[in-house]
DSSP file (Angstrom, degrees, kcal/mol; ACC not computed):
  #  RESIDUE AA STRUCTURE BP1 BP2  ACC     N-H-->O    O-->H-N    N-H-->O    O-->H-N    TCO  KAPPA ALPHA  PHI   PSI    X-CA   Y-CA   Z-CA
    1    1 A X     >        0   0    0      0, 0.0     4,-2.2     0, 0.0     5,-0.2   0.000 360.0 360.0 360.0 -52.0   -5.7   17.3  -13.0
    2    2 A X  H  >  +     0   0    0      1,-0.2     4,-3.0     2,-0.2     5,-0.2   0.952 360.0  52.9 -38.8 -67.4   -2.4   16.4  -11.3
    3    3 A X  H  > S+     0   0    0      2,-0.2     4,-1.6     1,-0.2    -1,-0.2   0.985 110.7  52.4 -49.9 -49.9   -3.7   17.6   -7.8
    4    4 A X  H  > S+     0   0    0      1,-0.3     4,-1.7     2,-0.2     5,-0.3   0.872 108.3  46.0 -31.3 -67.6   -6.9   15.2   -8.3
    5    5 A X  H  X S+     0   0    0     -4,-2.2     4,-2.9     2,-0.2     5,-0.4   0.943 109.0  56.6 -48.3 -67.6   -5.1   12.6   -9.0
    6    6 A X  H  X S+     0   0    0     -4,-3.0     4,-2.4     1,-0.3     3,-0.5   0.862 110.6  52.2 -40.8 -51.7   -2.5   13.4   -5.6
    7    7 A X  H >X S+     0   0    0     -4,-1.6     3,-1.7     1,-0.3     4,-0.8   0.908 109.0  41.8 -48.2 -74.0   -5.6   13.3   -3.7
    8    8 A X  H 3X S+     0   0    0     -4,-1.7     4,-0.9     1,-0.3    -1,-0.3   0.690 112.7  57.2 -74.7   1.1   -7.0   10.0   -4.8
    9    9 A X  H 3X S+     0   0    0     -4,-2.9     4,-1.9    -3,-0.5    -1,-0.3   0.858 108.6  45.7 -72.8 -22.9   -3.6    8.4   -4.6
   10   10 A X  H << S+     0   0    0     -4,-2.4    -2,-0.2    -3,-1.7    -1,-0.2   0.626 116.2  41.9 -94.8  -7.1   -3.3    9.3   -1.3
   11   11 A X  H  X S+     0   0    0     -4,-0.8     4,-1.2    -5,-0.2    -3,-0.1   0.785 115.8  55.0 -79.3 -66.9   -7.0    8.1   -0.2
   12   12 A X  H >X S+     0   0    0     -4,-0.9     4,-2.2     1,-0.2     3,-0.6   0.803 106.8  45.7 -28.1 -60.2   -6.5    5.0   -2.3
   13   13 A X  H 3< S+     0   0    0     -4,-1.9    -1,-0.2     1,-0.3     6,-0.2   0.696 115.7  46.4 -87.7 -11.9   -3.3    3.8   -0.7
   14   14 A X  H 34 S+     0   0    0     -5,-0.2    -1,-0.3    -3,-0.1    -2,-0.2   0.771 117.3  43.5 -79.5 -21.6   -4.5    4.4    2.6
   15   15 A X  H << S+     0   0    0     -4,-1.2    -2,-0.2    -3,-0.6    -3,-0.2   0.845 124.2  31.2 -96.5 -17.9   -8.0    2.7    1.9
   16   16 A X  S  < S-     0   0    0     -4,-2.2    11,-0.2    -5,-0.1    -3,-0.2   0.033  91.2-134.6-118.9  15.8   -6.8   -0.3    0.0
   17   17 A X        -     0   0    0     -5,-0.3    10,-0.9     1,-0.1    -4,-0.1   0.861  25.5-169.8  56.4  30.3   -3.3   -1.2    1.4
   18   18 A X  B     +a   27   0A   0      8,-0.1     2,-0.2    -6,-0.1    -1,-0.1   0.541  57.8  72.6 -28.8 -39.4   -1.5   -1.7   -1.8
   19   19 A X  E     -B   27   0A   0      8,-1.3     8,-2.1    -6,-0.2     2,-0.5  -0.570  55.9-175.6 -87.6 158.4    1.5   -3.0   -0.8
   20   20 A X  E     -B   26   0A   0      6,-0.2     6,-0.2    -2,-0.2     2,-0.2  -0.983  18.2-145.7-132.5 128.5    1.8   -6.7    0.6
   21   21 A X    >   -     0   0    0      4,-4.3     3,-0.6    -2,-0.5     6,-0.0  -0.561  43.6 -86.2 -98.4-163.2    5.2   -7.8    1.8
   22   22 A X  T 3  S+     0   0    0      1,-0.3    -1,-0.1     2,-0.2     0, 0.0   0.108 129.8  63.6-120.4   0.5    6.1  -11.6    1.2
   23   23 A X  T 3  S-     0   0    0      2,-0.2    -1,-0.3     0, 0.0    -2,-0.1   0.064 121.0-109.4-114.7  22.7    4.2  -12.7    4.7
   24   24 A X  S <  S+     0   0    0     -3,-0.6     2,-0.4     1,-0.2    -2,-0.2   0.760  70.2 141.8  38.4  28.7    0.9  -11.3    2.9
   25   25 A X        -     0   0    0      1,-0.0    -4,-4.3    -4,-0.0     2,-0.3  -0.825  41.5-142.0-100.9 149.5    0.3   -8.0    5.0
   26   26 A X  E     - B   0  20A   0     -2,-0.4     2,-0.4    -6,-0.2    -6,-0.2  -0.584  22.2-175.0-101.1 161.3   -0.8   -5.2    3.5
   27   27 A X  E     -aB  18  19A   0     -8,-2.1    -8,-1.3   -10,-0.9   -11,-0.1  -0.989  28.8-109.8-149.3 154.2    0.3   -2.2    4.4
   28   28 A X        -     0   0    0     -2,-0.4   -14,-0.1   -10,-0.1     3,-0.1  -0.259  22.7-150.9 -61.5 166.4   -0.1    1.7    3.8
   29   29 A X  S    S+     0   0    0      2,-0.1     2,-0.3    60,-0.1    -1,-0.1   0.371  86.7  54.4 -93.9 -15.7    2.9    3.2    2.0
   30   30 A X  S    S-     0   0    0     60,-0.3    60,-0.2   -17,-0.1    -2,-0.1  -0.583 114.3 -87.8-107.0 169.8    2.6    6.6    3.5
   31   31 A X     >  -     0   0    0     58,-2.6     4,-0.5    -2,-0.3     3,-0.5  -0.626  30.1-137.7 -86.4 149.2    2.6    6.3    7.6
   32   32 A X  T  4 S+     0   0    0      1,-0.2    -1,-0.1     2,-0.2    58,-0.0   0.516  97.7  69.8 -96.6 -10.8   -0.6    5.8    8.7
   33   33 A X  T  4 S+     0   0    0      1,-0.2     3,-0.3     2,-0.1    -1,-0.2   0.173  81.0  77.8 -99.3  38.7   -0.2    8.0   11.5
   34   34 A X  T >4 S+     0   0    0     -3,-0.5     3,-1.2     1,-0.2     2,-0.6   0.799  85.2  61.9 -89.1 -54.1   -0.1   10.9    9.1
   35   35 A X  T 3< S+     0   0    0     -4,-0.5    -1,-0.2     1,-0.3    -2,-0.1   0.570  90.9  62.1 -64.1   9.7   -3.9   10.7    8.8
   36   36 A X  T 3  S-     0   0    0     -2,-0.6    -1,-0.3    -3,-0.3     2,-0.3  -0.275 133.2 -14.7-104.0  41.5   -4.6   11.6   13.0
   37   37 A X  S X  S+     0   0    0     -3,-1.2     2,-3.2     0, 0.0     3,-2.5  -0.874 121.6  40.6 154.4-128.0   -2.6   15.3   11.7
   38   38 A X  T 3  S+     0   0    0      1,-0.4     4,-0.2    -2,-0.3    -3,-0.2  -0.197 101.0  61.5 -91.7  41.7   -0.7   16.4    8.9
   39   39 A X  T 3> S+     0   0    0     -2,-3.2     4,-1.3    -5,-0.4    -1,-0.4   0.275  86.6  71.8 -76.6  -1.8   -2.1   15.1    6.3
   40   40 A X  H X> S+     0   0    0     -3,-2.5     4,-2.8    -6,-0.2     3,-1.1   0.954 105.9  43.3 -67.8 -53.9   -5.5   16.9    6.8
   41   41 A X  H 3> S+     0   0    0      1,-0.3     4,-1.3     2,-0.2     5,-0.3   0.929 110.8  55.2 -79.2 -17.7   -3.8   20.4    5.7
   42   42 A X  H 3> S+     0   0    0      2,-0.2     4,-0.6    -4,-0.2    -1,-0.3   0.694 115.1  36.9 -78.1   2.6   -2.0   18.8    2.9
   43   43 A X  H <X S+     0   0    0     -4,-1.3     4,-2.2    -3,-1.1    -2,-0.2   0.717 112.9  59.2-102.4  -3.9   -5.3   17.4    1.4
   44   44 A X  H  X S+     0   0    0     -4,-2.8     4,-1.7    -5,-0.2    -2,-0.2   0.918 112.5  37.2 -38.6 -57.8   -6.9   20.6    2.4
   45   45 A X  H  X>S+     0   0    0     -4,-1.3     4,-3.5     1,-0.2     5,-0.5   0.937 114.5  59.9 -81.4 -58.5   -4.3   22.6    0.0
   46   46 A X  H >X5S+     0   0    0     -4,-0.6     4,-1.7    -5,-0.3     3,-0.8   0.845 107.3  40.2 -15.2 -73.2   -4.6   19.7   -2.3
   47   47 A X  H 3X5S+     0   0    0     -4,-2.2     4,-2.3     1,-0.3    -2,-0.2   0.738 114.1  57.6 -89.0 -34.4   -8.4   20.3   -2.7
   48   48 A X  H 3<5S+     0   0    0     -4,-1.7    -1,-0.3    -3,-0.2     4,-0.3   0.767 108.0  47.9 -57.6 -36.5   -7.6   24.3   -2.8
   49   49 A X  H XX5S+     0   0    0     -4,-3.5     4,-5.1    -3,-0.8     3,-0.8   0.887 111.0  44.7 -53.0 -43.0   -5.4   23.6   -5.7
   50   50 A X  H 3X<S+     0   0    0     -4,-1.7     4,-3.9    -5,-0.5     5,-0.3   0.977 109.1  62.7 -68.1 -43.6   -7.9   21.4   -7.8
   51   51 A X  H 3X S+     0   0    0     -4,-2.3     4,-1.2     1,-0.2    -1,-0.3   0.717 108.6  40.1 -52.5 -21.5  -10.5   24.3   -6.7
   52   52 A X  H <> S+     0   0    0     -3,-0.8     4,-2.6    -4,-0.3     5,-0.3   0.684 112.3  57.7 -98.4 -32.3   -8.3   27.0   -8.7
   53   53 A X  H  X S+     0   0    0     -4,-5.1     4,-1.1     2,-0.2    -2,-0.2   0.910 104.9  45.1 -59.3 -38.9   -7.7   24.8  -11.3
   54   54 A X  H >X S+     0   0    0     -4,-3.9     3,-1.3     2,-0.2     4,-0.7   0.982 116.8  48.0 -49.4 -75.3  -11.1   24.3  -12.0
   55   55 A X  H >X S+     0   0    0     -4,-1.2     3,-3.0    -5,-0.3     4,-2.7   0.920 111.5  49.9 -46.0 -65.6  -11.7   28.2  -11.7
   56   56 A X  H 3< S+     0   0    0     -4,-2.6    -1,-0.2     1,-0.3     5,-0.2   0.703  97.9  65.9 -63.0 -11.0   -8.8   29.0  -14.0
   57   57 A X  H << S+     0   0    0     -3,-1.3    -1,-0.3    -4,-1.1    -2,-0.2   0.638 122.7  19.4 -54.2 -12.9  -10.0   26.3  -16.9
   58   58 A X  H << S+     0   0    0     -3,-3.0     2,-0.3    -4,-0.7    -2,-0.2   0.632 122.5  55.1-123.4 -26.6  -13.2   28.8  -17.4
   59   59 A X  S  < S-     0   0    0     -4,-2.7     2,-0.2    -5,-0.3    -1,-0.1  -0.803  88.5-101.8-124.7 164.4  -12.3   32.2  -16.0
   60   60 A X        -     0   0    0     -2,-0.3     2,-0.1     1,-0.1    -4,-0.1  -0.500  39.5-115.4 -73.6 134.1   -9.4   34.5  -16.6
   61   61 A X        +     0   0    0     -2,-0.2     2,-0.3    -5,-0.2    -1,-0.1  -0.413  43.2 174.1 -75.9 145.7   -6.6   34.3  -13.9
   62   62 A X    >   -     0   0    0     -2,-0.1     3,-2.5     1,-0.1     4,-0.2  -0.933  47.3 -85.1-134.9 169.8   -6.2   37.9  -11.9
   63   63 A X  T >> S+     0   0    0      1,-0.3     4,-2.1    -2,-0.3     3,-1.3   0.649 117.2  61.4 -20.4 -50.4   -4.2   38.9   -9.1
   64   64 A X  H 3> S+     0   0    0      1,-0.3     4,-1.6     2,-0.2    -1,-0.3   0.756  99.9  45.0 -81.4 -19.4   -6.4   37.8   -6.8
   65   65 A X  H <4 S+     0   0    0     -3,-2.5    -1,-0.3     2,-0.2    -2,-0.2   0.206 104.3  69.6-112.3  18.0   -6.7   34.4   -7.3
   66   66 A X  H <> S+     0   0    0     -3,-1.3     4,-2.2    -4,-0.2    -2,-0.2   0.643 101.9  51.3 -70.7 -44.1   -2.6   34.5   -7.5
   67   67 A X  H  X S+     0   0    0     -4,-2.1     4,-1.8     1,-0.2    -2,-0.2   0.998 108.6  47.1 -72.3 -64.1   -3.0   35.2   -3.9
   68   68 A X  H  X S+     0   0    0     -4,-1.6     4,-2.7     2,-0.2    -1,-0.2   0.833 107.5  57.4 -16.7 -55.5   -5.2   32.3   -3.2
   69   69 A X  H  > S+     0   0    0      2,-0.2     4,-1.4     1,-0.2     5,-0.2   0.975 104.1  51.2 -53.4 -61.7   -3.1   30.1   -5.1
   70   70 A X  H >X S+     0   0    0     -4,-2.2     4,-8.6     1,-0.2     3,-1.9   0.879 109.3  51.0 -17.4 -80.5   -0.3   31.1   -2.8
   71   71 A X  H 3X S+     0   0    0     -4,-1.8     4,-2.5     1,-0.2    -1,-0.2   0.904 119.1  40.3 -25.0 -69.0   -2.7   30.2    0.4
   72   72 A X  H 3X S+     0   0    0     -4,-2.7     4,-0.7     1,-0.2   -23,-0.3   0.544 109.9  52.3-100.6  14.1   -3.3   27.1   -1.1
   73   73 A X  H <X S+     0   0    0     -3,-1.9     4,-6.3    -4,-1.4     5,-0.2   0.789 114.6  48.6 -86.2 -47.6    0.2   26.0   -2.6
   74   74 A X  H  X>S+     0   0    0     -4,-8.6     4,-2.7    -5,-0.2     5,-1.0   0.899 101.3  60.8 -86.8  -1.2    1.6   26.7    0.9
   75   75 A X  H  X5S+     0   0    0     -4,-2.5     4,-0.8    -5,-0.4     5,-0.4   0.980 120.0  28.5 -61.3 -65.4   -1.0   24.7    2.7
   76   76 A X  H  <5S+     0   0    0     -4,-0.7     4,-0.4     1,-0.2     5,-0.2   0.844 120.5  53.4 -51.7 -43.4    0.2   21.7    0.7
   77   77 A X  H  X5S+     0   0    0     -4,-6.3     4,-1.8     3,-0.1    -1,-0.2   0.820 111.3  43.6 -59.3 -46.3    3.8   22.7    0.2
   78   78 A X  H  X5S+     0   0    0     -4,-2.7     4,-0.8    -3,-0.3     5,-0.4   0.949 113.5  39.5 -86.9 -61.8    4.6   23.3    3.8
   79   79 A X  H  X<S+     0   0    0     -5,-1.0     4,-1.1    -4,-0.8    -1,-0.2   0.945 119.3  51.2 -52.1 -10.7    3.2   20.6    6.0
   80   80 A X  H  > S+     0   0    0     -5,-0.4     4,-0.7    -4,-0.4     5,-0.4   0.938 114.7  45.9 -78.0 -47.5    4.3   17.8    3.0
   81   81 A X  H >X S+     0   0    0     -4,-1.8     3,-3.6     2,-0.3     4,-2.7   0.913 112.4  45.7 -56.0 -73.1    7.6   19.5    3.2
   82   82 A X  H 3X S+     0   0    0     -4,-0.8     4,-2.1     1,-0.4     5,-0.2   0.748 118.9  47.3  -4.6 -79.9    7.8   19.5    7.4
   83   83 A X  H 3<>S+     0   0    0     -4,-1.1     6,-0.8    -5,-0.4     5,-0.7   0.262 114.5  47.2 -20.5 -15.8    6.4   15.5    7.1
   84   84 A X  H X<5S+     0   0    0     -3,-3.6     3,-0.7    -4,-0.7    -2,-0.2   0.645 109.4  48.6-130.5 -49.4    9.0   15.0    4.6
   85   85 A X  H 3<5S+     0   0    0     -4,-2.7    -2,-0.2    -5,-0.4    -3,-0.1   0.890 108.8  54.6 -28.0 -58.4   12.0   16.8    6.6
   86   86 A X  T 3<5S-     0   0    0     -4,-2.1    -1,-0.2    23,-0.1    -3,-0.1   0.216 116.7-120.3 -84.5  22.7   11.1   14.6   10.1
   87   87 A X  T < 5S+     0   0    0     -3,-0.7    -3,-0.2    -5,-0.2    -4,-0.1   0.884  78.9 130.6  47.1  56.6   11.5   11.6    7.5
   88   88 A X      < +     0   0    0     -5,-0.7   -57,-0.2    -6,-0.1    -4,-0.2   0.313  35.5  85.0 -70.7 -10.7    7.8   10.9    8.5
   89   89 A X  S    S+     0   0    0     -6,-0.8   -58,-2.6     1,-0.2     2,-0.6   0.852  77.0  57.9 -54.8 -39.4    6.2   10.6    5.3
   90   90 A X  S    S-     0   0    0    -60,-0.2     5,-0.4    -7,-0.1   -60,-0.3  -0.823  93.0-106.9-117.6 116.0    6.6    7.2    4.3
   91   91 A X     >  -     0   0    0     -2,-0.6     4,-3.1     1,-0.2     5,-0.2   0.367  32.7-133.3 -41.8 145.0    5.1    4.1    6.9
   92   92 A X  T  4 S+     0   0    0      1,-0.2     4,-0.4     2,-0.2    -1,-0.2   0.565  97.3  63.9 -80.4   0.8    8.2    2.5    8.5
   93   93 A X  T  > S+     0   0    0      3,-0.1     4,-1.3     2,-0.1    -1,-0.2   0.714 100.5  39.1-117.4   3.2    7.1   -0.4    7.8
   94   94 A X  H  > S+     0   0    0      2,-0.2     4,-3.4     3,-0.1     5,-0.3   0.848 110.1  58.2 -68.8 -50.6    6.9   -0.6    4.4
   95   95 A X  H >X>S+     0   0    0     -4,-3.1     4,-1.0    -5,-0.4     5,-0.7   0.894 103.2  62.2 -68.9 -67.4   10.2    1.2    3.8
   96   96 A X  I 3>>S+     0   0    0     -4,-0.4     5,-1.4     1,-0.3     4,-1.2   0.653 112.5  35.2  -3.5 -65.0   11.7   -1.9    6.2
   97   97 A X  I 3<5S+     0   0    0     -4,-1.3    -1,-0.3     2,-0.2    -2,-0.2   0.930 116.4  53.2 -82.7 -32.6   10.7   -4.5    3.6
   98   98 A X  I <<5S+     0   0    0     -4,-3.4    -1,-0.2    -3,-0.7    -2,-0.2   0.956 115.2  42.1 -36.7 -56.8   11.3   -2.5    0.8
   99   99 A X  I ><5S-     0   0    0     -4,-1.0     3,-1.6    -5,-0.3    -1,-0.2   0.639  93.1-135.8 -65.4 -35.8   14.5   -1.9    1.9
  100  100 A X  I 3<<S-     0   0    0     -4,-1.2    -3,-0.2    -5,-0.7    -4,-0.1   0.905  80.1 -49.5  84.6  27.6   15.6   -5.2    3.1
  101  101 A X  T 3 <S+     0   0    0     -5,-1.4    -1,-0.2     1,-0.3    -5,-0.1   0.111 100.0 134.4 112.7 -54.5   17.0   -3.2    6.2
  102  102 A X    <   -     0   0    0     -3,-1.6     2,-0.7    -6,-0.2    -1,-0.3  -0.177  56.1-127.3 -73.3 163.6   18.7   -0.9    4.7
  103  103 A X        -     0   0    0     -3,-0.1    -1,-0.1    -4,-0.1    -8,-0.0  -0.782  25.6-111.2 -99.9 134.0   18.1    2.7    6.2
  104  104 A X        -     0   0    0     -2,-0.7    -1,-0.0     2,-0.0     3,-0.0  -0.215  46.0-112.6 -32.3 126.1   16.8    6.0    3.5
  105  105 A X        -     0   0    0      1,-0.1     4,-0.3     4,-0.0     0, 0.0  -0.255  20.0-115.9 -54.0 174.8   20.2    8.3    3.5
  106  106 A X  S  > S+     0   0    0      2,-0.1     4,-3.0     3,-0.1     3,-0.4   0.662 116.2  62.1 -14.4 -73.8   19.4   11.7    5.3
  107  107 A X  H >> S+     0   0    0      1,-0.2     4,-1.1     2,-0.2     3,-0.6   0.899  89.4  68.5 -38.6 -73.9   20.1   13.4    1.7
  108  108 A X  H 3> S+     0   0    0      1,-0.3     4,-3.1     2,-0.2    -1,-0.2   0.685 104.5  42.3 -16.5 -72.0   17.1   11.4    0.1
  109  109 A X  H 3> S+     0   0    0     -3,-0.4     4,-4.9    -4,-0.3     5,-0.4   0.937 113.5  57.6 -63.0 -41.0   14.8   13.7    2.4
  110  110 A X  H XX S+     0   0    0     -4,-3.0     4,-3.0    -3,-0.6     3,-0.7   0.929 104.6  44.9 -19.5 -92.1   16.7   16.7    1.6
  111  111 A X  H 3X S+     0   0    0     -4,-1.1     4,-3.8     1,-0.2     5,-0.3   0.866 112.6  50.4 -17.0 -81.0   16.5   16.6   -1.5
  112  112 A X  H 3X S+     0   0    0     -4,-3.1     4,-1.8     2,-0.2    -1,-0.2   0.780 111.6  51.3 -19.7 -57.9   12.8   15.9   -1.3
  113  113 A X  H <X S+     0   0    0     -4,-4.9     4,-2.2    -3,-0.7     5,-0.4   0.976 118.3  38.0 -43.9 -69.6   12.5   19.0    1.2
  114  114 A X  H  X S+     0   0    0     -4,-3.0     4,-1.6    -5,-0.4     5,-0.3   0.890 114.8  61.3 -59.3 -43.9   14.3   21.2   -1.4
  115  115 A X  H  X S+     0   0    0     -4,-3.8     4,-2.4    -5,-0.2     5,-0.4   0.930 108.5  34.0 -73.0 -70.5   12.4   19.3   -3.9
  116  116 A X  H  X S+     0   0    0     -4,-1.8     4,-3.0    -5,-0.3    -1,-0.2   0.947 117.4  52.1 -60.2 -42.5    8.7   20.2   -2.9
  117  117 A X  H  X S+     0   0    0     -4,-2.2     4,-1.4     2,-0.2    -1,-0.2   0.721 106.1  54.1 -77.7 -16.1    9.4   23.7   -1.8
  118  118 A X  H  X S+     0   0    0     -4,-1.6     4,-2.0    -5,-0.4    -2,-0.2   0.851 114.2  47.5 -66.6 -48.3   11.3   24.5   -5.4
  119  119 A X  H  X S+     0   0    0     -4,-2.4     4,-1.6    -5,-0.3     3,-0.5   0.983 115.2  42.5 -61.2 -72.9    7.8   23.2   -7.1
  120  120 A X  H  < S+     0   0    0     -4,-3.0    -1,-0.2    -5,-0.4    -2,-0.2   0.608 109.4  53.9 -75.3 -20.7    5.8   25.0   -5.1
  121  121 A X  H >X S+     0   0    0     -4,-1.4     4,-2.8     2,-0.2     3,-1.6   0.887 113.6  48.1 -45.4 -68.7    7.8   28.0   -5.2
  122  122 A X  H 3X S+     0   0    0     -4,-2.0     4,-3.9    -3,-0.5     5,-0.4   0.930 104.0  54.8 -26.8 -70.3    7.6   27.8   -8.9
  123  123 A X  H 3< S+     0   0    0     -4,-1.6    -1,-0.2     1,-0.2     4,-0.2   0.492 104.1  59.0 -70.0  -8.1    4.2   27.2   -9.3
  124  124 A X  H <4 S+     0   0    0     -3,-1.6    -1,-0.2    -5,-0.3    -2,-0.2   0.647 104.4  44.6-115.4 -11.1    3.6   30.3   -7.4
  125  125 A X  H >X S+     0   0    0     -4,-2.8     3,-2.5    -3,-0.1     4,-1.9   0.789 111.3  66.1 -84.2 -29.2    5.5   32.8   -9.7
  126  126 A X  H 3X S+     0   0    0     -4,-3.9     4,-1.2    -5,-0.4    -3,-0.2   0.944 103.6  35.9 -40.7 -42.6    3.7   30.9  -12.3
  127  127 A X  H 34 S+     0   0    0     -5,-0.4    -1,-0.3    -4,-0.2    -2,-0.1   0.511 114.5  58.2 -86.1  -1.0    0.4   31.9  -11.4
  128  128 A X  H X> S+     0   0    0     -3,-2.5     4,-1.1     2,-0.2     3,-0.7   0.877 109.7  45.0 -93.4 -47.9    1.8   35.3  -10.5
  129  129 A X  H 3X S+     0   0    0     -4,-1.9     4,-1.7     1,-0.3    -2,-0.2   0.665 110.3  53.1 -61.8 -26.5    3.1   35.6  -14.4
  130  130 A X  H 3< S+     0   0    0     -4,-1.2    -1,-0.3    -5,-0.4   -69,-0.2   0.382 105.4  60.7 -95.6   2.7   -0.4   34.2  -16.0
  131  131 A X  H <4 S+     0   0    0     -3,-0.7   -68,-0.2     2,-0.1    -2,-0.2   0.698 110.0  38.9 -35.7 -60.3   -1.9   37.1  -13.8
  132  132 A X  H  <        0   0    0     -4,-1.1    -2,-0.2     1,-0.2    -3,-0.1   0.991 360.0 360.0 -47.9 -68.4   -0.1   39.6  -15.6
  133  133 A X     <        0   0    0     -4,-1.7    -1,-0.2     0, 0.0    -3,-0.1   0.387 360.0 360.0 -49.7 360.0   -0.2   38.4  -18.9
């Protein structure tokens, strides 16, 4: 359910602008020039997720569709991570009014980097262990 959801948050904020700064423009919150590139393979691995999730609510998980998972954890994992590294993720001109100015630390995206690839790492001995089991 969680990947679904990523997906239409990330369709949503791109199709309806959420944010308004204090001059009434609306604005993306994720950079809008994600969507000419790297965001097609993270909602690609996105839609590969939701697709195992769906299989593993009805069928028993095996080996093979551990490996899949894999495939489709590091299509999402890695380009979000890569986008998240070149502090590209989030439009620059939202974080500007958000921020008042002030600039995102360096760390912030660290973290984030370390942060996505730790999940996704995770999630892929997870599916390795409900293979077994």
């Amino acid at each position: 359910m969680w990947h679904a959801l990523l997906i239409a948050l990330i369709v949503w904020q791109h199709t309806a602008q959420p944010y308004r700064t204090d001059g009434g423009i609306r604005l993306d919150v994720l950079d809008p020039g994600l969507w000419s590139g790297w965001i097609w393979p993270i909602l690609a691995g996105l839609v590969g997720l939701v697709t195992l999730d769906a299989i593993r609510a009805v069928r028993v998980w095996t080996r093979a569709l551990a490996v899949w998972s894999v495939c489709a954890e590091a299509a999402f994992a890695l380009p979000l991570a890569w986008v998240l590294h070149r502090q590209e993720f989030f439009n620059p001109d939202f974080l500007s009014d958000v921020n008042g100015g002030w600039q995102t630390p360096d760390s912030f995206y660290t973290v984030a980097v370390a942060g996505v690839l730790a999940v996704g790492a995770g999630e892929v001995v997870k599916r390795f262990r409900e293979a077994r089991g």
